[in-house]
N, C-alpha and C positions, 0 to 999 in steps of 0.2 A: 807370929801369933798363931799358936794352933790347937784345937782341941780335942779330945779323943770322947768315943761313948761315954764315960763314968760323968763329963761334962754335960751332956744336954740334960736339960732340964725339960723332963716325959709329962706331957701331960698327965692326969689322976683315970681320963676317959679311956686312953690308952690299952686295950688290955694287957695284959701281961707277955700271953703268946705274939703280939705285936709289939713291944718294947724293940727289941732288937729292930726290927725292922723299921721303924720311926726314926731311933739314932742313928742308923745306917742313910735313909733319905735326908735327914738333915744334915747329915756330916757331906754328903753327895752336895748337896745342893746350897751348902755354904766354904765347899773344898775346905772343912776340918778347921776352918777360919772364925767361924759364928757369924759371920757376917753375908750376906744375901746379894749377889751381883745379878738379879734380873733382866732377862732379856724379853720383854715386850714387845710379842706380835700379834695381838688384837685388834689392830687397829685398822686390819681389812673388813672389818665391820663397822666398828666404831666409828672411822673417820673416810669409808669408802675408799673412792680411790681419790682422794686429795692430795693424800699426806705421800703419794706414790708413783705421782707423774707431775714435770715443770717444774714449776718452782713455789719454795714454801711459802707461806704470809710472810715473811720477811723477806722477799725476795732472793734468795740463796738458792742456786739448781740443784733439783734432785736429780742425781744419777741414774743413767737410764738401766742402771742392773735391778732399782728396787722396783720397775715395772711388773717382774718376775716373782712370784708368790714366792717360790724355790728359793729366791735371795736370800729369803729369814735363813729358812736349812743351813745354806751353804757357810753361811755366817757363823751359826750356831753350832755348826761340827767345826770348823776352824778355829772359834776363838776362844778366849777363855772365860767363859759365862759359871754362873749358878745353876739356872735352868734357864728352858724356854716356853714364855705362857702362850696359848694359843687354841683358840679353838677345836674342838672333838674333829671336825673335819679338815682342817686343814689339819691335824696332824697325823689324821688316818691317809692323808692323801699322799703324804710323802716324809712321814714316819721310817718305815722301813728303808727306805735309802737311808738314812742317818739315824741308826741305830744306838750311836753313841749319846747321843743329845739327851741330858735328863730334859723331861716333859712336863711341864703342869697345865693343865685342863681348863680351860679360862667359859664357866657354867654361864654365863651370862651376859648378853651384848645385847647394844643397840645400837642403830646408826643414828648424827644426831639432824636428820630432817625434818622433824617435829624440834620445834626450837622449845626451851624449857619457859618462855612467856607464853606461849600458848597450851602449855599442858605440860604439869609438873611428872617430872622424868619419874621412870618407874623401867626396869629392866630383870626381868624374869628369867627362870631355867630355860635355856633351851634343851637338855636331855636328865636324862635321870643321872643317879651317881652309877646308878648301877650300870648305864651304857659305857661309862671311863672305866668302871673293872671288869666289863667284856673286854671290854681296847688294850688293858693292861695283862691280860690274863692272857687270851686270843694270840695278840700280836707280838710280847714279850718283850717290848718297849719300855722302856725303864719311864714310867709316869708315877713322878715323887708326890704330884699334890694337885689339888684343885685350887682356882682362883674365883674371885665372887666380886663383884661390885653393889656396894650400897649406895644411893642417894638420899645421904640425913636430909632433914627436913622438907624432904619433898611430903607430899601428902600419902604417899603410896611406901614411905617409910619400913611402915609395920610387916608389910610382906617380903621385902625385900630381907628384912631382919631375920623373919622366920626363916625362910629360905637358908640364909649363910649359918644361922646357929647349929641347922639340924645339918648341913655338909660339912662343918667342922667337927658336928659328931660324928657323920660316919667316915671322914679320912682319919680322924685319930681309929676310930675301931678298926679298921684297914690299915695303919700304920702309917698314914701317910700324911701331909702336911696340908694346912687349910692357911691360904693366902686373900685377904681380903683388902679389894680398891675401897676407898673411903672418903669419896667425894658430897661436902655439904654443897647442895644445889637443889632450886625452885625457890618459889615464888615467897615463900617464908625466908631464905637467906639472903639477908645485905651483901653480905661481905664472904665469898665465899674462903679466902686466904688469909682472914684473921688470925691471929696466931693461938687466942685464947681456943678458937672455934675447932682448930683444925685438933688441937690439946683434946679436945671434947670427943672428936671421932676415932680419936687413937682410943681411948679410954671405951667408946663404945668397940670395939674390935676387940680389944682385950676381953669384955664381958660376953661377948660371940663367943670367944672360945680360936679364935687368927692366931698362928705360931707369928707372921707376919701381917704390918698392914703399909699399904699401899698409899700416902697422901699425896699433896701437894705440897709445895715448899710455901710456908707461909709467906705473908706480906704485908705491908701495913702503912699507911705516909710516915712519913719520916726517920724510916731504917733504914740505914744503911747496910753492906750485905755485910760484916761484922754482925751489925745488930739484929739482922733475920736470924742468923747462924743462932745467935745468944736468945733467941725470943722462942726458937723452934726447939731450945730444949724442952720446955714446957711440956711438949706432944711424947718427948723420947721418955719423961717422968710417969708423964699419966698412961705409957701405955704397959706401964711394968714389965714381965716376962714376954711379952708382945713385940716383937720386934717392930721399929720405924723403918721403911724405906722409901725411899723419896722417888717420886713422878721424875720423869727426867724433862717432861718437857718438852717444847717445841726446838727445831733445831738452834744453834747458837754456836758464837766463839766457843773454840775448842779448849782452849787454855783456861778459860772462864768457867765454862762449866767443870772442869776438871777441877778448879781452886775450888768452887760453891761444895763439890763431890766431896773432897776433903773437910772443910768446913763442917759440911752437915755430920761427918763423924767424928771429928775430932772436936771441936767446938758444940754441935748440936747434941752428941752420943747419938746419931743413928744409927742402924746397925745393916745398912746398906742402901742399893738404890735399883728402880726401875727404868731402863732405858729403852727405846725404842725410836725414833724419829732420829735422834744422833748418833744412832749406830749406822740404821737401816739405809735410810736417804743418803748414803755414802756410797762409793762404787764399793766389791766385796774386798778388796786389798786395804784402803783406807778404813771399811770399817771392822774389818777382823784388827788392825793396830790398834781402831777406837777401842772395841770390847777390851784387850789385852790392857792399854791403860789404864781405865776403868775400872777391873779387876787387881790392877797393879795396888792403887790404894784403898781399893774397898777390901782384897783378898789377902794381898800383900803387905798392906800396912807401909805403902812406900808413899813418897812426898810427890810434890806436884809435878817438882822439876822431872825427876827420874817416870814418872809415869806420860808427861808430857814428851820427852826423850824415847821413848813406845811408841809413842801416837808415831810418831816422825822417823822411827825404823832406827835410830839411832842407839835405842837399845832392847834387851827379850824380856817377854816378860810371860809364863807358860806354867799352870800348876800342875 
């Protein structure tokens, strides 16, 4: 499966003298596939250092290479990703060692110490847009796009909104791609993995003006993961030209999530996935196979077995 420029579909905000340069970054950071193999490293903020020393909540050891900030880099120039989302400064800080790495610019974090019972989440810019096209212009760093997280129904909504609407307009005026997290959370949401719900955020990403949006894999009692897969089209509909890409989650069986991965595009129509904790939390050998199989069927359009067969060195898999 491969697609060439005459294929993406440019946004209208786009100017003209930026066209080229837009389907060049999408083509980059879906390797000419349409499809979005994200690598997510945010989560030295997001999640502290939890998710990167000992062992996960599900008791499984994390590897002591993902102690090392550098780990994401080494990963992300070895395997075969889309890009790499990560904040302004962690990737001013060892950007230029890994040159090769496309970059997307992840605008916004929090850690979450303030629990969302006690104050409905809200997560703001940390830098202008125009700091990422110093970084990009300056350093000569291939950064295809910015990322942005929303929290629907929190009370603090509205700014979070504004904020991503107006960096979708200026990475399309820039030529570049605007990826947006889309997580329903606070005090106003039951059910944050409903499927009609999660339908709903995709559909607001879309009206932000997101080439991609970031969810979580819906849930609900009584689906089984057949019926997540079939329930989570829903979101891959309502997000129209929008692409879905699925959270990857807390770490897990390998072969599992690999099946779910498949699943969500071939049964859901996703059009790829964000991974981080199941790459990262690997030593760098096991997880440069992980990314490669993961790539396998999101990029490659290959089945579980033979991507599984990656993971375990038993066969290549390199675009």
């Amino acid at each position: 499966m491969k697609i060439n420029k005459k294929d993406v579909k440019i946004p209208a905000d786009v100017p003209k003298d930026m066209m080229n340069e837009y389907a060049d970054n999408f083509l980059l950071a879906t390797k000419n596939s349409g499809r979005l193999m994200l690598f997510a490293g945010d989560q030295k903020i997001e999640h502290l250092n939890d998710d990167f020393v000992g062992k996960t909540k599900e008791g499984m050891d994390i590897s002591a290479d993902d102690a090392d900030p550098e780990h994401f880099f080494k990963i992300a120039s070895s395997g075969t990703i889309g890009c790499f989302a990560g904040q302004l400064g962690l990737v001013a800080r060892y950007g230029r060692d890994y040159p090769d790495v496309p970059y997307l610019i992840k605008m916004n974090s929090k850690t979450g110490l303030i629990n969302v019972k006690q104050k409905d989440p809200i997560s703001q810019t940390l830098y202008d847009f125009e700091d990422v096209l110093e970084l990009k212009h300056n350093s000569g760093l291939n950064i295809i796009g910015i990322g942005y997280t929303i929290y629907l129904g929190s009370e603090f909504e509205y700014m979070m909104m504004q904020e991503a609407a107006r960096l979708a307009t200026w990475a399309h005026q820039n030529g570049m791609l605007a990826i947006f997290w889309m997580y329903p959370r606070g005090e106003a949401v039951e059910a944050e993995k409903d499927p009609h719900l999660i339908a709903g955020a995709a559909g607001v990403a879309l009206s932000l003006g997101a080439d991609f949006a970031k969810v979580n894999y819906p849930n609900k009692k009584g689906l089984d993961e057949k019926g997540r897969a079939k329930a989570f089209k829903e979101a891959t509909v309502a997000a129209g030209r929008t692409g879905i890409i699925t959270s990857g989650g807390s770490a897990r069986d390998v072969k599992v999530f690999l099946q779910e991965t498949y699943d969500q595009i071939h049964i859901s129509g996703c059009s790829g996935n964000a991974t981080g904790r199941n790459i990262h939390q690997k030593d760098f050998d096991e997880a440069v196979r992980m990314c490669n199989a993961i790539s396998a069927i999101t990029i490659g359009n290959h089945d579980v077995e033979f991507a599984y067969k990656v993971y375990k060195g038993d066969e290549k898999f390199k675009v």
